[in-house]
N, CA, C and O atoms as CSV, one atom per row, in Angstrom:
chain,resi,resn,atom,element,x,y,z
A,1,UNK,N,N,117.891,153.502,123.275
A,1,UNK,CA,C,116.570,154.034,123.355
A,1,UNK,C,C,115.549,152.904,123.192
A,1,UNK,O,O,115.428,152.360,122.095
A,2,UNK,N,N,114.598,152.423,124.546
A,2,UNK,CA,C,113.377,151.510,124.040
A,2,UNK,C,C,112.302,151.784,122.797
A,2,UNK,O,O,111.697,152.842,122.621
A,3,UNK,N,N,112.232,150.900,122.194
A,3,UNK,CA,C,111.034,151.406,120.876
A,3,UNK,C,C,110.334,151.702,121.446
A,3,UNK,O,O,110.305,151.426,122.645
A,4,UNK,N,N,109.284,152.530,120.732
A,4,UNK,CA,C,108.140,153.817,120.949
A,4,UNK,C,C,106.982,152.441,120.941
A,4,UNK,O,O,107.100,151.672,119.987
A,5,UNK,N,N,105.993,152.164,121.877
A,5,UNK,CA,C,104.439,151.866,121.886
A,5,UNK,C,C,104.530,151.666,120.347
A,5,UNK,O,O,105.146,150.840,119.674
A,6,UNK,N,N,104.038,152.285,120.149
A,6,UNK,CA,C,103.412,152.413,118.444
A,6,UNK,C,C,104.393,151.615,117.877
A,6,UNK,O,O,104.116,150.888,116.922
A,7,UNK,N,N,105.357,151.658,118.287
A,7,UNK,CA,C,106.580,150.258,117.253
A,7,UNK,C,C,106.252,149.223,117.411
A,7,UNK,O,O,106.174,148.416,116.485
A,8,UNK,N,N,106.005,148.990,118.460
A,8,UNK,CA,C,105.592,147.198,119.142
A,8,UNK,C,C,104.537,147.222,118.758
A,8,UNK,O,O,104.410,146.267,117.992
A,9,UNK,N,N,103.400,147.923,118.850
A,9,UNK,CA,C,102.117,147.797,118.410
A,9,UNK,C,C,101.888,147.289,116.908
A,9,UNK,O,O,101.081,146.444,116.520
A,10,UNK,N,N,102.840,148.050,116.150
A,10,UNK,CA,C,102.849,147.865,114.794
A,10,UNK,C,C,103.242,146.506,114.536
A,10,UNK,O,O,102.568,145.719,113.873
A,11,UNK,N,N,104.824,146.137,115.305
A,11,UNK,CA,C,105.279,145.052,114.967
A,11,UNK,C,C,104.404,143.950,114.872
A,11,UNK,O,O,104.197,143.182,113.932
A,12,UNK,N,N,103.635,144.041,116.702
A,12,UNK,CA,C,102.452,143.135,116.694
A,12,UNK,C,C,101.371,142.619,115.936
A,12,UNK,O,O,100.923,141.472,115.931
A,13,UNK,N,N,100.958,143.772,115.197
A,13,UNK,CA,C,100.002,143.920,114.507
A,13,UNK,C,C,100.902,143.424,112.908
A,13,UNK,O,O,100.013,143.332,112.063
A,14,UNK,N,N,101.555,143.268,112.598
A,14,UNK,CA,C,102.454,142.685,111.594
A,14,UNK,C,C,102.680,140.868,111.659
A,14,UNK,O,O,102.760,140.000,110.789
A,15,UNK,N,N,102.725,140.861,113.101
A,15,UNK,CA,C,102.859,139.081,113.315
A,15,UNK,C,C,101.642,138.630,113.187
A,15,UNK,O,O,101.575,137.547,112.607
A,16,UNK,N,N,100.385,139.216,113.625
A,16,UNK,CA,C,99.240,138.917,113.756
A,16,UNK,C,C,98.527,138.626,112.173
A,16,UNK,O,O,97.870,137.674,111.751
A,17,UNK,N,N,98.938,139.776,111.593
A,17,UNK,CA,C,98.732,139.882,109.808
A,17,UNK,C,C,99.242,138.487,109.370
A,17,UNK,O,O,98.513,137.660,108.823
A,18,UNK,N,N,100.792,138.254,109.706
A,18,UNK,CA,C,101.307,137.448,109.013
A,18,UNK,C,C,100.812,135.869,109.509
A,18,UNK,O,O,100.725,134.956,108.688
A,19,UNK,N,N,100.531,135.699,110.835
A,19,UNK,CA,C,100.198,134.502,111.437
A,19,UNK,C,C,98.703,134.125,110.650
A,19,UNK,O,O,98.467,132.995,110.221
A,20,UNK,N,N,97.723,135.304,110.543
A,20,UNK,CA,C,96.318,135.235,110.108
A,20,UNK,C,C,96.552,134.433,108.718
A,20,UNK,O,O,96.057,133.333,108.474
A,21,UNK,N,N,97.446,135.224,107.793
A,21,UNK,CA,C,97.333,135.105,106.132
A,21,UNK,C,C,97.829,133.205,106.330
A,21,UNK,O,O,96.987,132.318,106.189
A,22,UNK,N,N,99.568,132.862,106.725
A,22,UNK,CA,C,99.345,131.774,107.758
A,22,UNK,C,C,98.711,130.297,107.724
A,22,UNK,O,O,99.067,129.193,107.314
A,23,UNK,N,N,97.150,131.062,108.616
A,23,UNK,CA,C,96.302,130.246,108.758
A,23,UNK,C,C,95.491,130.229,107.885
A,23,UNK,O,O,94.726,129.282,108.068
A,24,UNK,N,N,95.125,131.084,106.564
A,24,UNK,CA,C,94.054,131.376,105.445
A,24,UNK,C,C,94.895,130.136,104.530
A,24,UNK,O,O,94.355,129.115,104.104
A,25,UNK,N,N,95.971,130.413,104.400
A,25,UNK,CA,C,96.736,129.376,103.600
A,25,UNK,C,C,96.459,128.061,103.545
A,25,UNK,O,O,96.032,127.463,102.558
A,26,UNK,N,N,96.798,127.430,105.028
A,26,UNK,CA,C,96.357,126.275,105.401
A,26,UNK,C,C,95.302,125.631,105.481
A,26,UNK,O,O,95.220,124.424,105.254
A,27,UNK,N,N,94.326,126.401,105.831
A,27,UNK,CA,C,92.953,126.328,105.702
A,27,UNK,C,C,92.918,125.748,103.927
A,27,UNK,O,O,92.442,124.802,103.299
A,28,UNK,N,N,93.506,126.630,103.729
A,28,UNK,CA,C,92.796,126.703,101.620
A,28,UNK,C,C,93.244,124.813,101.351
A,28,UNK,O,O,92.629,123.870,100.852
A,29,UNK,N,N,94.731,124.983,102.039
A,29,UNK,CA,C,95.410,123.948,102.127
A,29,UNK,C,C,94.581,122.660,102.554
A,29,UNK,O,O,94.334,121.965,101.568
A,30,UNK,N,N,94.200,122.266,103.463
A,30,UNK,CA,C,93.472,121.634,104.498
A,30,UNK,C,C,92.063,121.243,103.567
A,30,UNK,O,O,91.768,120.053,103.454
A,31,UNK,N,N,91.218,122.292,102.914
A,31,UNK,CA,C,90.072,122.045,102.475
A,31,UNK,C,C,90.277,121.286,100.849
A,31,UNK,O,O,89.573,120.418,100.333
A,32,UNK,N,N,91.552,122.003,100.281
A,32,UNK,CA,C,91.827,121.336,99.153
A,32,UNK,C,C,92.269,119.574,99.458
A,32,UNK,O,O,91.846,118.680,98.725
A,33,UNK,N,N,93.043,119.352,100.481
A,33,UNK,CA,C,93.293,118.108,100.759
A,33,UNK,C,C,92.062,117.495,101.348
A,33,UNK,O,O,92.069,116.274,101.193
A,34,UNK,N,N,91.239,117.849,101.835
A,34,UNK,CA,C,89.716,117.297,102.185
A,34,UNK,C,C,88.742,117.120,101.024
A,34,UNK,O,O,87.854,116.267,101.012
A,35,UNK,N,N,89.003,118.067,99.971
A,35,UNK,CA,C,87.974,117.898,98.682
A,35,UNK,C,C,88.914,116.514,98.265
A,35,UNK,O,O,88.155,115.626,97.877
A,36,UNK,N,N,89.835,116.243,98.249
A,36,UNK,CA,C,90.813,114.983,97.807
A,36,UNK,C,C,90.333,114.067,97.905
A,36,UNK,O,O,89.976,113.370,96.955
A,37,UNK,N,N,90.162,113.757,99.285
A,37,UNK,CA,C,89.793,113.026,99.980
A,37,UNK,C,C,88.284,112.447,100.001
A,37,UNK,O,O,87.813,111.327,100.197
A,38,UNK,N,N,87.776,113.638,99.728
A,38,UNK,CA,C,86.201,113.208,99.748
A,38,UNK,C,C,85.832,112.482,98.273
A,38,UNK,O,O,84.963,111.618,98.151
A,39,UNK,N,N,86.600,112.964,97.264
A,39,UNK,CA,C,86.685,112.774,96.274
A,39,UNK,C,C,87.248,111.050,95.723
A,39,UNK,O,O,86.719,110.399,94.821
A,40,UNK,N,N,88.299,110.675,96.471
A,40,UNK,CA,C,88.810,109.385,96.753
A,40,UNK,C,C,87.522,108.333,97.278
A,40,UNK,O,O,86.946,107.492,96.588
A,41,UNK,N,N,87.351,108.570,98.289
A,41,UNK,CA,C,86.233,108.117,99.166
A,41,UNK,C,C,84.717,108.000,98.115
A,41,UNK,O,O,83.989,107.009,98.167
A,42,UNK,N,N,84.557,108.693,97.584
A,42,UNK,CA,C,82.952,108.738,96.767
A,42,UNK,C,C,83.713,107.442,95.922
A,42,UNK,O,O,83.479,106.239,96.045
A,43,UNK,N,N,84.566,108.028,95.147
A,43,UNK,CA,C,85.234,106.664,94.195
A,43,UNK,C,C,85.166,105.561,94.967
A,43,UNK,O,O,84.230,104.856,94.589
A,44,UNK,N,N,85.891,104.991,96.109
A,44,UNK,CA,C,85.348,103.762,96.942
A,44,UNK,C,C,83.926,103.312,97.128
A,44,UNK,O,O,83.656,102.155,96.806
A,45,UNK,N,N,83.354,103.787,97.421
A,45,UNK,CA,C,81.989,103.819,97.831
A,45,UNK,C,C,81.705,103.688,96.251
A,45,UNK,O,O,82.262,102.606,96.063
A,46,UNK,N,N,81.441,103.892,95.578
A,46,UNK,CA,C,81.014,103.711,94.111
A,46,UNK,C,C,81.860,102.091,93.792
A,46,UNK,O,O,81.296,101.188,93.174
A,47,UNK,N,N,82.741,102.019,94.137
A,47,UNK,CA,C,83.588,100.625,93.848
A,47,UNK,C,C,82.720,99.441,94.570
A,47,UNK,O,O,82.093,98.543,94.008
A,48,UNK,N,N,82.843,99.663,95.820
A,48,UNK,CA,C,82.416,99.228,96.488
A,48,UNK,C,C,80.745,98.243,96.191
A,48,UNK,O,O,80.349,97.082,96.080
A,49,UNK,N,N,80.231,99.657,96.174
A,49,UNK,CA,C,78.427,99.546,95.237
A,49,UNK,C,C,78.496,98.392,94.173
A,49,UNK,O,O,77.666,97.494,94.028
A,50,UNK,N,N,79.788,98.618,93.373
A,50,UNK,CA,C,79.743,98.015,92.630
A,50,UNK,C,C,79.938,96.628,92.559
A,50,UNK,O,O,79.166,95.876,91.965
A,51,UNK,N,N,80.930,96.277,93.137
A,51,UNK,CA,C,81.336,94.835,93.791
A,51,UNK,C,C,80.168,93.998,94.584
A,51,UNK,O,O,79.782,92.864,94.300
A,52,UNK,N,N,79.733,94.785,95.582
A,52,UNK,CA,C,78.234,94.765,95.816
A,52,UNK,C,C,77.627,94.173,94.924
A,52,UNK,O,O,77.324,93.052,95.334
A,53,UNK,N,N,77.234,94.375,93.740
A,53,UNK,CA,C,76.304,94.493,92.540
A,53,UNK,C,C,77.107,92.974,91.983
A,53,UNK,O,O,76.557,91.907,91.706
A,54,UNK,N,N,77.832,93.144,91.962
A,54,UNK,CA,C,78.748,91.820,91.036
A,54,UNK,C,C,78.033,90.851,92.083
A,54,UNK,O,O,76.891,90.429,91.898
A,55,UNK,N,N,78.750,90.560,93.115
A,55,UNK,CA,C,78.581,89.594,94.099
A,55,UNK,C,C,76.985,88.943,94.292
A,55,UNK,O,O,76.501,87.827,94.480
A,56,UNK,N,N,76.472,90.392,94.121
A,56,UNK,CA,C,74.388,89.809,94.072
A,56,UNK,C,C,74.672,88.854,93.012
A,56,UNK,O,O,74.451,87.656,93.185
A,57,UNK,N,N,75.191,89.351,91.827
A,57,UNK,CA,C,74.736,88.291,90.770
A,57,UNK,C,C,75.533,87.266,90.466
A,57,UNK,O,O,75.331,86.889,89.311
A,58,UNK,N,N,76.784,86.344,91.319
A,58,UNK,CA,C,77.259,85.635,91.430
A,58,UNK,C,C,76.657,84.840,92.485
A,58,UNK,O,O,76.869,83.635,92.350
A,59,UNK,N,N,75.906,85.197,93.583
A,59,UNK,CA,C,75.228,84.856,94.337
A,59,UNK,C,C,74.035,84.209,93.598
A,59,UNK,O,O,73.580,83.114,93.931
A,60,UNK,N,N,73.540,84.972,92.543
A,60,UNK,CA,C,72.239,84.718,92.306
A,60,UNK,C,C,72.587,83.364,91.170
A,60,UNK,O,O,72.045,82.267,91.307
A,61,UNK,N,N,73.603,83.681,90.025
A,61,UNK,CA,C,73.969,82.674,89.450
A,61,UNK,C,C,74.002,81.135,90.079
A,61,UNK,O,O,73.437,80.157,89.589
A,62,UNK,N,N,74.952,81.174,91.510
A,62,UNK,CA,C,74.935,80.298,91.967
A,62,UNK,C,C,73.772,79.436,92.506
A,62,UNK,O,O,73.843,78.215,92.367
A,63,UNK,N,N,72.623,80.042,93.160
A,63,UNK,CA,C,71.266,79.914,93.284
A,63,UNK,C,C,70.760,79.053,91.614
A,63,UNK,O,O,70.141,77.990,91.662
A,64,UNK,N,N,71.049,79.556,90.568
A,64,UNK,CA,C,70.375,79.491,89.667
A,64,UNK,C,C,71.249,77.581,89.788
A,64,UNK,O,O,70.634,76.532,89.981
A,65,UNK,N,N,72.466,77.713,89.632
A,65,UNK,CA,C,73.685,76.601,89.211
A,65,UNK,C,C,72.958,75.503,90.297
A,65,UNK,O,O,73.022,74.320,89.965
A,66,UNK,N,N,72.441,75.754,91.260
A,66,UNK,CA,C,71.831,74.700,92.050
A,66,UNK,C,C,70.688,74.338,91.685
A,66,UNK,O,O,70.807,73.178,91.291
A,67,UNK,N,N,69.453,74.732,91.573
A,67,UNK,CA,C,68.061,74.835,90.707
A,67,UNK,C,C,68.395,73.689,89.511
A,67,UNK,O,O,67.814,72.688,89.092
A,68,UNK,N,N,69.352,74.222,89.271
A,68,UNK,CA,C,69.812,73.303,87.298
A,68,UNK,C,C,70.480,72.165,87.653
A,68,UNK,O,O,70.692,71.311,86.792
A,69,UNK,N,N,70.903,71.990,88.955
A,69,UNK,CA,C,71.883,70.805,89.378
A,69,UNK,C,C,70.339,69.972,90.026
A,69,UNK,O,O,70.039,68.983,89.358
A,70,UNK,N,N,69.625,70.201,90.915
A,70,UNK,CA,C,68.471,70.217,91.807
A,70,UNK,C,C,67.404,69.067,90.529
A,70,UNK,O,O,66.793,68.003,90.632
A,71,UNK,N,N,67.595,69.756,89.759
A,71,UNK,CA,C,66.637,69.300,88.183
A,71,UNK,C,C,67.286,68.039,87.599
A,71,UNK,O,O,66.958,66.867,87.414
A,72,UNK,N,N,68.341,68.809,87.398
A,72,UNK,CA,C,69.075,67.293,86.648
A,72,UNK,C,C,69.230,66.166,87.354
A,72,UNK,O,O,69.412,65.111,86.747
A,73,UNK,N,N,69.181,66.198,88.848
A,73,UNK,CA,C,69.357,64.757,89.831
A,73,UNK,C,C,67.831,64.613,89.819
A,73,UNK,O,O,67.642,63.419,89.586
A,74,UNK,N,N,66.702,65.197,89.946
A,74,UNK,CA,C,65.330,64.953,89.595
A,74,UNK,C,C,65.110,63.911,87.901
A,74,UNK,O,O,64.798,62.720,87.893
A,75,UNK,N,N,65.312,64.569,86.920
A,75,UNK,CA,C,65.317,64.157,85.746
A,75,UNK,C,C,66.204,62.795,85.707
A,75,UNK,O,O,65.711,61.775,85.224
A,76,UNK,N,N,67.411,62.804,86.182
A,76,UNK,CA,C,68.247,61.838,86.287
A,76,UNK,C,C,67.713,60.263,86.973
A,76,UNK,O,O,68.065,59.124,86.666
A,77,UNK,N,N,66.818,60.702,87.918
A,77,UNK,CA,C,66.163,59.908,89.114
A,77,UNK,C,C,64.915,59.039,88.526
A,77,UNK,O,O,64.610,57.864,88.733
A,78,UNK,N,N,64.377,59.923,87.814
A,78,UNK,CA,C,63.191,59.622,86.343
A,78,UNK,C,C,63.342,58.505,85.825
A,78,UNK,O,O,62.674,57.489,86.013
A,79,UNK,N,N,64.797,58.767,84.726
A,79,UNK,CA,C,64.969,58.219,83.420
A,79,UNK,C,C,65.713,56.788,84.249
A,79,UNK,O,O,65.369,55.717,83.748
A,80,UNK,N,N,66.699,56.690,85.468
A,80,UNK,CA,C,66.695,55.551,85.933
A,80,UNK,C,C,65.647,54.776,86.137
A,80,UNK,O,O,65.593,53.621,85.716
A,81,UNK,N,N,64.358,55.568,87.062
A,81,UNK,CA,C,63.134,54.393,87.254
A,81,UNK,C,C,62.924,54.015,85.875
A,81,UNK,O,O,63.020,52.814,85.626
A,82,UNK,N,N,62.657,54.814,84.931
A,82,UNK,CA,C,62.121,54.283,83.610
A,82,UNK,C,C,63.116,53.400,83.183
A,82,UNK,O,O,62.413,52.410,82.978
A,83,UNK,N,N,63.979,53.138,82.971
A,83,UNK,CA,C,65.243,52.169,82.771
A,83,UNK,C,C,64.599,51.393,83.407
A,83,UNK,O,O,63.820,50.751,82.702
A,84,UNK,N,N,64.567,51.094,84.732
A,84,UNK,CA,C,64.214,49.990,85.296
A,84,UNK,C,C,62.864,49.521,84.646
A,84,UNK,O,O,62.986,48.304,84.514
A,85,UNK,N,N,62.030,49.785,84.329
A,85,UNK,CA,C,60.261,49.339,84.686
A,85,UNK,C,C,60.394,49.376,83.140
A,85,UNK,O,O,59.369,49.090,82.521
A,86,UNK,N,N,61.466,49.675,82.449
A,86,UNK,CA,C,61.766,48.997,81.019
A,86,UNK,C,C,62.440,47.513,80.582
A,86,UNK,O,O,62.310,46.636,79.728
A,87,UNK,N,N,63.295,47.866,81.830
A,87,UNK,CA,C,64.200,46.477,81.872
A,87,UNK,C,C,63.315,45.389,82.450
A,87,UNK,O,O,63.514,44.196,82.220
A,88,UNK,N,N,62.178,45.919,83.327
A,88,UNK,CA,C,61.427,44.901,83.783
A,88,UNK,C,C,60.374,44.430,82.618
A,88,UNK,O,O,60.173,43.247,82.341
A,89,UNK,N,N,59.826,45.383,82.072
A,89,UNK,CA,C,59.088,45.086,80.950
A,89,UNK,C,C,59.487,43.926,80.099
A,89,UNK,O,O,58.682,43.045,79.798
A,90,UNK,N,N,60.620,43.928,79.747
A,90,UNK,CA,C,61.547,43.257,78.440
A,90,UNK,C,C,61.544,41.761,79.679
A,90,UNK,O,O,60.954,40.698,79.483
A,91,UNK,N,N,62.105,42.003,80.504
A,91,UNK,CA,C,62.184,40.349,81.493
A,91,UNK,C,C,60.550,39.842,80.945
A,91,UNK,O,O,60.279,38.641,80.939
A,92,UNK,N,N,60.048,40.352,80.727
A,92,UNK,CA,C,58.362,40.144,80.987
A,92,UNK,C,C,58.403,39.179,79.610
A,92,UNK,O,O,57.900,38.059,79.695
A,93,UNK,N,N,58.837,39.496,78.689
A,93,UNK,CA,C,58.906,39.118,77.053
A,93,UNK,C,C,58.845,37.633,76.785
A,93,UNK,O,O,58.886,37.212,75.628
């Protein structure tokens, strides 16, 4: 005897239920592994920022380490002439 309409209909309507719930799953699935993710990612980006932030002020240090190097061959350049136009002084004696 072929099943009755209404059997197949039902059955159908049973795969359809079960395929739907399924896809609700995955979905839940899918969005929980995307909050993960987004969640990972903000942490990078915050790392990131941060390293950022380091690097300005290793940058800037270094700026500074030249300025102080820049000075001391200035000052250095000084106290030689004065050496000299001392040493010349004393020849003078």
């Amino acid at each position: 005897m072929d099943p009755h309409p209404f059997e197949i209909l039902e059955k159908k309507i049973d795969q359809l239920l079960n395929l739907v719930n399924a896809l609700k799953r995955e979905n839940q699935e899918l969005r929980q592994k995307n909050a993960e993710i987004k969640h990972i990612l903000e942490e990078k980006e915050n790392k990131f920022i941060g390293l950022e932030n380091e690097l300005e002020k290793y940058r800037n240090a270094q700026l500074e380490v030249a300025e102080y190097k820049d000075k001391q061959d200035r000052v250095k350049n000084k106290v030689e002439k004065l050496i000299e136009k001392l040493k010349e002084f004393e020849a003078l004696e």
